[in-house]
C-alpha positions as CSV (number, residue, x, y, z in Angstrom):
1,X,-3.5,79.6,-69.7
2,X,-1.3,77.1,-68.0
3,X,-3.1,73.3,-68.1
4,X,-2.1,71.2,-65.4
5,X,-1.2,67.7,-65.4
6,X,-2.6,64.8,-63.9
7,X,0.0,64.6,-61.1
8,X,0.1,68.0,-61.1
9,X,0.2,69.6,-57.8
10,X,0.7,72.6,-55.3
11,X,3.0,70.6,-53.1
12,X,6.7,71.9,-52.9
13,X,8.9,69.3,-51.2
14,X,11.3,70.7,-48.8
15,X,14.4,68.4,-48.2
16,X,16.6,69.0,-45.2
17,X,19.6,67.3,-46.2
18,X,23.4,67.6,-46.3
19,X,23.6,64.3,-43.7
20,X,25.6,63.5,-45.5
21,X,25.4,65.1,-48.9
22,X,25.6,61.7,-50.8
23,X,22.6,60.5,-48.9
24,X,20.7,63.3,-49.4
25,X,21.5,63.0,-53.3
26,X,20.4,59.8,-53.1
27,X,16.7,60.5,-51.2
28,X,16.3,63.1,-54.6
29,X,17.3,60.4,-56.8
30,X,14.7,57.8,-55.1
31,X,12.1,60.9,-55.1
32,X,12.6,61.2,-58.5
33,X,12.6,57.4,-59.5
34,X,9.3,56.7,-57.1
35,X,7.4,59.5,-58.8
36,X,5.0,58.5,-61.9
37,X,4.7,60.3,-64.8
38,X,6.2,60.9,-68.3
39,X,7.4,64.0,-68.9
40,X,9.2,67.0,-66.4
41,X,5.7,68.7,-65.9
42,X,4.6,65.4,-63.9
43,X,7.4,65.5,-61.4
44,X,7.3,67.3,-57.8
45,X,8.7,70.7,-57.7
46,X,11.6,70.2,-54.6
47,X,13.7,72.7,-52.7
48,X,16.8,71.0,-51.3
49,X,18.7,72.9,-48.2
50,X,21.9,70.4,-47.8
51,X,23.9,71.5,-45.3
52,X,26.8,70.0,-44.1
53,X,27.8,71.7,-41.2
54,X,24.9,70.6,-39.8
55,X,27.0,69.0,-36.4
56,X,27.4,65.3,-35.8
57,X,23.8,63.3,-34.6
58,X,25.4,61.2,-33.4
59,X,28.0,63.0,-31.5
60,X,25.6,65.0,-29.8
61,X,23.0,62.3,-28.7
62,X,26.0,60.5,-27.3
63,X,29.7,62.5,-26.3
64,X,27.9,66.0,-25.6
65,X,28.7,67.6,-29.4
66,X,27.3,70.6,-30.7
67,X,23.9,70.4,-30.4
68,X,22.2,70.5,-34.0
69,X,19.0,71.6,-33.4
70,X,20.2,75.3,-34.2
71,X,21.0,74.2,-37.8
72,X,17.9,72.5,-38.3
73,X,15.7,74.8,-37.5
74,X,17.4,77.3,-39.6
75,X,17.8,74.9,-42.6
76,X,13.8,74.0,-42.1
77,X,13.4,78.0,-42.0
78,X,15.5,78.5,-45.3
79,X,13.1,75.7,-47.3
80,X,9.7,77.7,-45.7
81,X,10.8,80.7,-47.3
82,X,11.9,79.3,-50.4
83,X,8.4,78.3,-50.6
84,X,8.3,74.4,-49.7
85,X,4.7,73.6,-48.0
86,X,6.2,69.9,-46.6
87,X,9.4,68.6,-44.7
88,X,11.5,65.6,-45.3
89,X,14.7,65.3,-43.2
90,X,16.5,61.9,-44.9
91,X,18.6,61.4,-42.1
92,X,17.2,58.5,-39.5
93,X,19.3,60.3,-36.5
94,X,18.3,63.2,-37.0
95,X,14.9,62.6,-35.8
96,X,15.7,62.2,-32.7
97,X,15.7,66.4,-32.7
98,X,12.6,67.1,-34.8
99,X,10.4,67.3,-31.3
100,X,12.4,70.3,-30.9
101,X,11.5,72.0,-34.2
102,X,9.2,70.5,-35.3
103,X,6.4,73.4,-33.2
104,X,8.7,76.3,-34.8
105,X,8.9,75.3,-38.5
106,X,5.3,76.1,-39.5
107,X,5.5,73.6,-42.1
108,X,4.4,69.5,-41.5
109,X,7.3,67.0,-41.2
110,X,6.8,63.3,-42.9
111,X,8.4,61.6,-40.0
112,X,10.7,58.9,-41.4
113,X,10.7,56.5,-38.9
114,X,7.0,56.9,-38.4
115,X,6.4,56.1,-42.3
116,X,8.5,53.1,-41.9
117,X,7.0,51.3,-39.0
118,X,3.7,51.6,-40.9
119,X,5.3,50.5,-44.4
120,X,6.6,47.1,-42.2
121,X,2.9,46.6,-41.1
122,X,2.2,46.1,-45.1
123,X,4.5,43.4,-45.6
124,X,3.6,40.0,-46.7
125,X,4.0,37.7,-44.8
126,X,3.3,40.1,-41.8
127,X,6.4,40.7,-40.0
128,X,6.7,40.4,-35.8
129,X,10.6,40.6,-35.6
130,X,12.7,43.3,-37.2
131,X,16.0,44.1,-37.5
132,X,17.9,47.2,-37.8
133,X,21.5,48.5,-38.8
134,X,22.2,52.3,-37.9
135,X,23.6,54.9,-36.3
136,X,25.0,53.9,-32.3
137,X,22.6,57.6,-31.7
138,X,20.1,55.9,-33.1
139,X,20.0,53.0,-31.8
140,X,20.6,54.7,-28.4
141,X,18.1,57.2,-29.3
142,X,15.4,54.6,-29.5
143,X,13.7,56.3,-32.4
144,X,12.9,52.7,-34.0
145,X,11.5,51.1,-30.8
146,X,9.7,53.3,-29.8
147,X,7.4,53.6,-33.4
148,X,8.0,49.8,-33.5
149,X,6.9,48.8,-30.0
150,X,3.4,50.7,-30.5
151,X,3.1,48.3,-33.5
152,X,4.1,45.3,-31.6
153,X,7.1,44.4,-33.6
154,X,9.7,43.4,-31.8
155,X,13.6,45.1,-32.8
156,X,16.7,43.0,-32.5
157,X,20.4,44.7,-32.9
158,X,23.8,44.3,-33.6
159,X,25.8,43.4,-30.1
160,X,28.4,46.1,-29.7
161,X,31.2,45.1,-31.5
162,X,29.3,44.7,-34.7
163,X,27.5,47.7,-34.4
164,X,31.1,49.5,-33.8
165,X,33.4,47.2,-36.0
166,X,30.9,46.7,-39.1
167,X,27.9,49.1,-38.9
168,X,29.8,52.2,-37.7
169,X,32.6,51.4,-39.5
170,X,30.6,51.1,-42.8
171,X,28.6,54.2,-42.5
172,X,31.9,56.1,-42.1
173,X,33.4,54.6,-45.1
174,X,30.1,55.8,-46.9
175,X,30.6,59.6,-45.8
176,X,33.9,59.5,-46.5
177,X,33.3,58.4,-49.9
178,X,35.6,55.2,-49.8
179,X,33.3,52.6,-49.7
180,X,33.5,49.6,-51.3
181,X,33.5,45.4,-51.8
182,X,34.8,45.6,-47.8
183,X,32.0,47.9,-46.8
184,X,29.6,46.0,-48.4
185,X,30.5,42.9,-46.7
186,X,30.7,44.3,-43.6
187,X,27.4,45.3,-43.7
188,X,25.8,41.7,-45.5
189,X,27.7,40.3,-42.4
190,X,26.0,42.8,-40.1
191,X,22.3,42.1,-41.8
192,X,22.6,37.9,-41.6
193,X,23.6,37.8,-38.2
194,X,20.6,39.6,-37.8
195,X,18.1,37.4,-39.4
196,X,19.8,34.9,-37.5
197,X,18.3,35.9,-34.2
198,X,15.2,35.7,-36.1
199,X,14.6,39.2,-37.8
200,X,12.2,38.9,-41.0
201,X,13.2,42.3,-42.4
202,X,16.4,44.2,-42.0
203,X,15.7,48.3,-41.6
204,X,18.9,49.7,-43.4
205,X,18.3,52.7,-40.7
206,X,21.3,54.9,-41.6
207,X,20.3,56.9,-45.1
208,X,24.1,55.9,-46.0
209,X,23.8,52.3,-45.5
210,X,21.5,51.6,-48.7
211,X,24.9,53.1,-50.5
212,X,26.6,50.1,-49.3
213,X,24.2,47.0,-48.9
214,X,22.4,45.9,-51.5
215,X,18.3,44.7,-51.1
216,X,19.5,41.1,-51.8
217,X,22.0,40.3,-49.0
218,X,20.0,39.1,-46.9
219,X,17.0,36.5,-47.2
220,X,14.6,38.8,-45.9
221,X,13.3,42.4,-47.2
222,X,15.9,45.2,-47.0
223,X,13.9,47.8,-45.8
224,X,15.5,51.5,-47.1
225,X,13.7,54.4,-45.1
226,X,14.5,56.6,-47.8
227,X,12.4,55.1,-50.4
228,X,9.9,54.7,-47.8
229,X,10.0,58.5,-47.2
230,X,9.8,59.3,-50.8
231,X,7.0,56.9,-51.8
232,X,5.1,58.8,-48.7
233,X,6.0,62.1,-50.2
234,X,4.8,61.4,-53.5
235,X,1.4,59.8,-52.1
236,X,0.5,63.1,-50.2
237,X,1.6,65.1,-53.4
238,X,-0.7,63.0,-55.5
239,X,-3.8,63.3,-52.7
240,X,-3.3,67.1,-52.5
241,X,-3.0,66.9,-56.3
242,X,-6.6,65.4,-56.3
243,X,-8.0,67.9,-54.0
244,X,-8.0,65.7,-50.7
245,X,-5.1,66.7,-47.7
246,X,-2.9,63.5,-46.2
247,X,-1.8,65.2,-42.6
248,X,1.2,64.0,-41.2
């Protein structure tokens, strides 16, 4: 007879990943951290599918690249069979393709962006004006003001040398492994000119960028959607634990 532990659960976390591989290491390391418990039985069983030949977000939301949708839908196919009953995709941009698989997964995505435009609604002091350093696709994308604007916070970005010279040029360094002080400054730079025009959080909206700016450089919250995602993940674990069902 197998006895079950309080966190116990039938929730298998399926983690599209491999954008880029150190991020998605990361998001399992924040799963992992987030989760309560004492012992290996309390933690959530996980499947992780990182792929990275998944093609460029960016690149394809932008300069016509290989569209990744494909991949996704495969990768999301190869974590349903492996017997995940949930979807988390730790990659912001790459939600700008999840309403195109999203109907052919037969599994529930947490939406990433959705999670974090209510997790900025909990802050204290409420927040009205956010910031947000990520991806030019995402940006461009409009992922974040779209879930912010039906919240009625207001999003203020990076003119386009920054984004390109500081943002972009950080989250490359990330993927390409040789981050460092530089990165990290360019970034801090990035964030404070952003509180400057009056943001009271800063959304470190690129799963890479947490790698390189820490939750203290600026005077506002850091807000990492990967933790966000995780904590949201282990909530609906625990509720299905208890007998209850969070839909997402």
């Amino acid at each position: 007879m197998t006895t079950r532990t309080r966190t116990a659960t039938d929730e298998i976390i399926g983690i599209l990943g491999g954008m880029g591989p150190a991020a998605t290491a990361d998001f399992y390391a924040k799963l992992v951290a987030t989760t309560p418990g004492t012992s290996d039985q309390d933690h959530l069983r996980t499947v992780i599918w990182s792929d990275p030949t998944i093609p460029d977000r960016t690149e394809a939301l932008l300069r016509d690249g290989p569209d990744p949708t494909p991949w996704l839908l495969h990768g999301s196919r190869v974590l349903r069979e492996a017997g995940a009953t949930v979807i988390a995709i730790p990659c912001n941009t790459a939600h700008a393709f999840v309403p195109r698989i999203a109907d052919h997964v037969g599994l529930p995505i947490v939406h990433m962006i959705g999670e974090v435009a209510r997790h900025l609604t909990t802050l204290s002091p409420g927040v009205h004006t956010v910031g947000l350093l990520a991806t030019t696709g995402t940006v461009r994308a409009g992922l974040y003001q779209e879930r912010l604007g039906s919240f009625g916070i207001r999003l203020v970005l990076p003119d386009a040398a920054a984004q390109d010279t500081e943002v972009m040029t950080a989250i490359h360094a990330v993927k390409a492994g040789t981050h460092d002080d530089r990165t990290t400054a360019l970034l801090t730079r990035a964030a404070r000119r952003l509180t400057q025009q009056g943001a009271q959080a800063v959304i470190a909206g690129c799963t890479e960028i947490p790698l390189g700016l820490p939750t203290d450089a600026a005077d506002v919250p850091v807000v990492d959607p990967a933790l966000v995602l995780a904590q949201a993940l282990v909530r609906r674990a625990r509720t299905e634990g208890q007998g209850g069902a969070e839909g997402q």
